[in-house]
N, C-alpha and C positions, 0 to 999 in steps of 0.2 A: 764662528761663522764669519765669513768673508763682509765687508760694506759692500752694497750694492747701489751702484745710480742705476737710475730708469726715470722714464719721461714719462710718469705716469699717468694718466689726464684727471685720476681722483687723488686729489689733496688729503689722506685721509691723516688726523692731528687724533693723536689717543692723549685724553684726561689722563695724570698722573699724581697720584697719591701720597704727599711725604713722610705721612704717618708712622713710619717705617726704623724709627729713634727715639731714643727714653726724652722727653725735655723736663725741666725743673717745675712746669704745673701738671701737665698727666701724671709723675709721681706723687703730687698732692692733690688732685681728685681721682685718683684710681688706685694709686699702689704705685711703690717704689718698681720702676723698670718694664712700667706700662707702654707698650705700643699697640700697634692694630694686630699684631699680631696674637696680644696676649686673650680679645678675642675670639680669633681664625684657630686657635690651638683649642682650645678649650668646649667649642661647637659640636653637639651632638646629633644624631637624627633625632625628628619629632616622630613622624611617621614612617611606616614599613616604604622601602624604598630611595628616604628621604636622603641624597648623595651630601654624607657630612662624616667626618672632619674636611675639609679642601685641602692637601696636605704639597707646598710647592717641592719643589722636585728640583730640577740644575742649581735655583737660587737658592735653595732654600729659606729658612727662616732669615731672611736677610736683614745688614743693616746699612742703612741711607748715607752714613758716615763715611763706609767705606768706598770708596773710589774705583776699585776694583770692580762693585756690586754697577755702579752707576754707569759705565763702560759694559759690562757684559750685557744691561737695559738695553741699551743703545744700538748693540749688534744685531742684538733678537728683535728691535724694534724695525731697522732697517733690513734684515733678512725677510721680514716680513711684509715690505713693501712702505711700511708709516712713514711720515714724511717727518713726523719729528712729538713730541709731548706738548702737552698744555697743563704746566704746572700748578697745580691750585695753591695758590695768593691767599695769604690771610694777612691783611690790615685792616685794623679794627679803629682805628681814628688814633687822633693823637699818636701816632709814633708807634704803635703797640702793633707786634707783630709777633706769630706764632708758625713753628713750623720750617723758618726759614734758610735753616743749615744749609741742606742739600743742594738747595739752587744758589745761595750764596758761592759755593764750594765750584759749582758747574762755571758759571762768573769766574770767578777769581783763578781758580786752572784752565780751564782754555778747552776742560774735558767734560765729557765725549765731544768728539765734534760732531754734533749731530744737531738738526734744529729746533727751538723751542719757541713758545710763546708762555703768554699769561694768562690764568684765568681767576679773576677777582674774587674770591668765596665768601660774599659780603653776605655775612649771616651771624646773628648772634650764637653761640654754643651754649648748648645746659646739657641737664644731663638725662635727655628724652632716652636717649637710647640704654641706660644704666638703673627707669625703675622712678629717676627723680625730673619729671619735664618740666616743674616750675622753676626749677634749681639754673639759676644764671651764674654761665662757670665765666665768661667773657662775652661781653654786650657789643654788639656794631653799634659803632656811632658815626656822624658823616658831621664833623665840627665846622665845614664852610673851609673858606678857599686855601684861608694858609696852611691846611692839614693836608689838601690836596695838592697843595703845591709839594709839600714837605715829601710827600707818599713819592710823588712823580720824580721826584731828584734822587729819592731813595734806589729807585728800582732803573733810574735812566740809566745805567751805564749796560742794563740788560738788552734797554732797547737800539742802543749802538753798538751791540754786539753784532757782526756777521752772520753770527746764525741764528738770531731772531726770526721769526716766521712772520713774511709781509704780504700785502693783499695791493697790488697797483704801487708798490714802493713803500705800505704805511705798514708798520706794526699792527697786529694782530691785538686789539686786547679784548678779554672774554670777559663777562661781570655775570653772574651766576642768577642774583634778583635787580636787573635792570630795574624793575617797580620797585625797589625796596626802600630810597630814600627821597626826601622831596625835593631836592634841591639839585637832581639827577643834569637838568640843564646846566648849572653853574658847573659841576663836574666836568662835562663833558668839553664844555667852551671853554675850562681852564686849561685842562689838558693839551687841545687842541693848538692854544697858543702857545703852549709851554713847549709843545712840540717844536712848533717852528719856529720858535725861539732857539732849538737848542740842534738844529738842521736835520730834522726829521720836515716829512711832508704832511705829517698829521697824525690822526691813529684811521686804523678800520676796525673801528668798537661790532661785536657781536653780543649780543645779547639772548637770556635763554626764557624761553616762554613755558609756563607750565602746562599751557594746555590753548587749543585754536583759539580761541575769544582775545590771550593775549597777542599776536602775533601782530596784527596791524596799529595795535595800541604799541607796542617795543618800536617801530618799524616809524610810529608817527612821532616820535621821540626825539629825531635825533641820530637810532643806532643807522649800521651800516648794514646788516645782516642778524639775523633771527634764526632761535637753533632751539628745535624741542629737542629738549636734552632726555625727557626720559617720557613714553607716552603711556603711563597710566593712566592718565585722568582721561586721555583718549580714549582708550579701551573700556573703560569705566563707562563711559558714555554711549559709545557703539554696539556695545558688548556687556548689558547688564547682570545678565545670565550666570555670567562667569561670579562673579561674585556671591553668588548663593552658597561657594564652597565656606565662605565664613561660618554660614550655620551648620552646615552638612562635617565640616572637620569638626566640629565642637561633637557634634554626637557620636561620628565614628571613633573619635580616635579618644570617647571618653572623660575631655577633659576641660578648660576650659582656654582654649588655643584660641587665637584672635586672628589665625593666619589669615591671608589671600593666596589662593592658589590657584598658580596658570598652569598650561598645559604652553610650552614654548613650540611645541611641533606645530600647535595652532595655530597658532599668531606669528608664524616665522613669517609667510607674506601678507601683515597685516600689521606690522612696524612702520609702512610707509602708506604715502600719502600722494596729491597730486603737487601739492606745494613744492616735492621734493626737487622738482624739474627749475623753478625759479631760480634766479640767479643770487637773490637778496636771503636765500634760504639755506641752512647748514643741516642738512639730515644726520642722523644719529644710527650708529651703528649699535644694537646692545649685546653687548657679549655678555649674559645670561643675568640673573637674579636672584638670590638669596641672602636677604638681611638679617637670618635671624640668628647667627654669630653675635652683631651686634644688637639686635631688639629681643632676642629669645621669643618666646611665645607668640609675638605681636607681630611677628614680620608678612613681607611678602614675598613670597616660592614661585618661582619660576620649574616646574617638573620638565622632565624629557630633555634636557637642555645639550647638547651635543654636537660634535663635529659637523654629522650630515647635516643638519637641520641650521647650525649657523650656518652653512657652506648657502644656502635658501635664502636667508636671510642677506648677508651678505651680497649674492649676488641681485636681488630686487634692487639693493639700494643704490648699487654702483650703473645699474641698469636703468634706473629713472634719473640719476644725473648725468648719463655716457654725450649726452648732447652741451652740456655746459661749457663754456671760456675753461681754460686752465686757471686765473688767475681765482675767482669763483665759487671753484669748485672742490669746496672743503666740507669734508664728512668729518665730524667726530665717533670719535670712536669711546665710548662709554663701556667701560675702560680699561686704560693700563692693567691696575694694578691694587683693584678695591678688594684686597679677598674677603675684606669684613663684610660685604655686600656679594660676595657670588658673582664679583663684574669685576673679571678680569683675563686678560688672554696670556699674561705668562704661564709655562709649562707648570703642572703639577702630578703627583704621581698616577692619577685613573690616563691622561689625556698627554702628558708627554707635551708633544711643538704641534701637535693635530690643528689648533688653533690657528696658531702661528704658519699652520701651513694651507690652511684654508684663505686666510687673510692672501698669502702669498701669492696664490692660486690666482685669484680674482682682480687683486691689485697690478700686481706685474704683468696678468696676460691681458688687461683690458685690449678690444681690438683699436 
């Protein structure tokens, strides 16, 4: 598919997952030649209906190495209107870094030309999703300033790259648990200086709130912009009702399943908010839900989940920010390329570019 420019007035930045390459600890806590995909393969239905295996289609089983793989991303990214990924960052303090081939690779070639930012996935890892959640496979740790200086020189030549993704001339950078560490100020003011120490004009730090209560606490912080990245705990709230399927699947289907399960045709305009109109605010696109690839039993099901009904979705959200600044007006898109999580819009075989062409739809013809 051809690159496409367009002036589009919704910045919309899709999460991208590098999980997608054997590294030397997934083969010692999972298995020799572990990826997310091993998985996305292996996923059965729970219940009558339940849409499993996810089985990719053009890309297939892809690998993140390839070059080729990272380039054809890129096309379908921008055939589809997205302005560019927001790569999930794993630095774990001291030096320790996981995952970081692919966007090394994107750096050092010069390829896709396409634009990117960062998003900090400051999180410790175990192994919640595999059976063992006390099991600590790699610990986040925030060791004070000269580990964030270190972090910042590591990744700086990403941020003087021209295709970096900027907000008023500043780098874009995303942190996943803005509340996660206590020393969140000394980070933010190191950086800051490091920036214009090194001829950048600063950052424009986004930060992601789990749920309304955080949003003015991220916002009094410090960041630049606030982004409910995922609104369950909203629904949870609004919407208790829904949750009663915990019990009701355990009986029906026999067994003892821990699922949550939506109905997406529901809640397609009930993803958004009045916030979304703000200028200091990053609404969230989600293209569907299903963890339990990776959680089995315990997940959470998003049902109905579909071209027409994203097409709904999608348009509510571009529709409450159609009055924003251009520079502002950044939707995440929640995401690329999670298949271990059912959140994702590249093709696969039930759904083909349907995705990719609803996105298209909306993004491109904004009036």
């Amino acid at each position: 598919m051809p690159y496409i420019t367009n002036n589009k007035k919704a910045r919309v930045i899709a999460f991208y997952l590098p999980q997608f390459h054997p590294i030397p600890e997934n083969d010692e806590w999972w298995g020799k030649g572990f990826t997310e995909w091993t998985n996305v393969g292996k996923a059965k239905p729970l219940f009558k209906g339940h849409y499993q295996p996810h089985v990719p289609a053009d890309l297939g089983y892809y690998d993140l190495r390839v070059p080729e793989v990272r380039e054809q991303q890129a096309e379908m990214a921008m055939y589809a209107g997205i302005e560019g990924f927001c790569y999930y960052h794993y630095w774990f303090g001291n030096g320790k870094r996981l995952l970081e081939r692919p966007f090394n690779e994107v750096i050092k070639s010069g390829k896709p030309a396409f634009p990117f930012c960062l998003g900090w996935a400051n999180e410790t890892w175990t192994g919640i999703w595999h059976g063992s959640p006390n099991r600590i496979l790699v610990e986040q740790t925030y060791p004070g300033v000269e580990d964030y200086t270190k972090h910042f020189y590591t990744v700086l030549e990403a941020f003087l790259d021209p295709r970096y993704i900027k907000v008023n001339n500043k780098p874009v950078f995303y942190i996943y648990r803005p509340l996660g560490f206590p020393d969140y100020r000394v980070f933010l003011d190191c950086w800051k200086q490091l920036a214009i120490k090194n001829g950048l004009e600063g950052f424009h730090f986004i930060g992601q709130a789990w749920d309304e209560k955080e949003i003015d606490t991220i916002m009094s912080m410090g960041y630049d912009a606030v982004n409910v990245n995922w609104q369950i705990s909203i629904m949870k709230r609004h919407y208790p009702a829904k949750y009663s399927w915990n019990r009701i699947s355990e009986i029906l289907l026999g067994s003892r399943l821990k699922l949550s399960i939506w109905d997406y045709e529901k809640f397609a305009t009930k993803f958004t908010s009045d916030l979304d109109s703000k200028s200091n605010f990053c609404p969230t696109i989600l293209s569907g839900w299903d963890n339990s690839p990776r959680s089995g039993r315990k997940g959470v099901i998003f049902t109905n989940y579909n071209p027409r009904v994203f097409d709904i979705h999608v348009k509510e959200v571009i529709q409450r920010t159609i009055n924003k600044e251009f520079e502002n007006n950044i939707i995440f898109l929640k995401s690329w390329n999670e298949w271990g999580e059912g959140n994702y819009v590249e093709p696969d075989l039930k759904y083909g570019w349907d995705f990719l062409d609803v996105l298209r739809n909306n993004i491109l013809n904004q009036p």
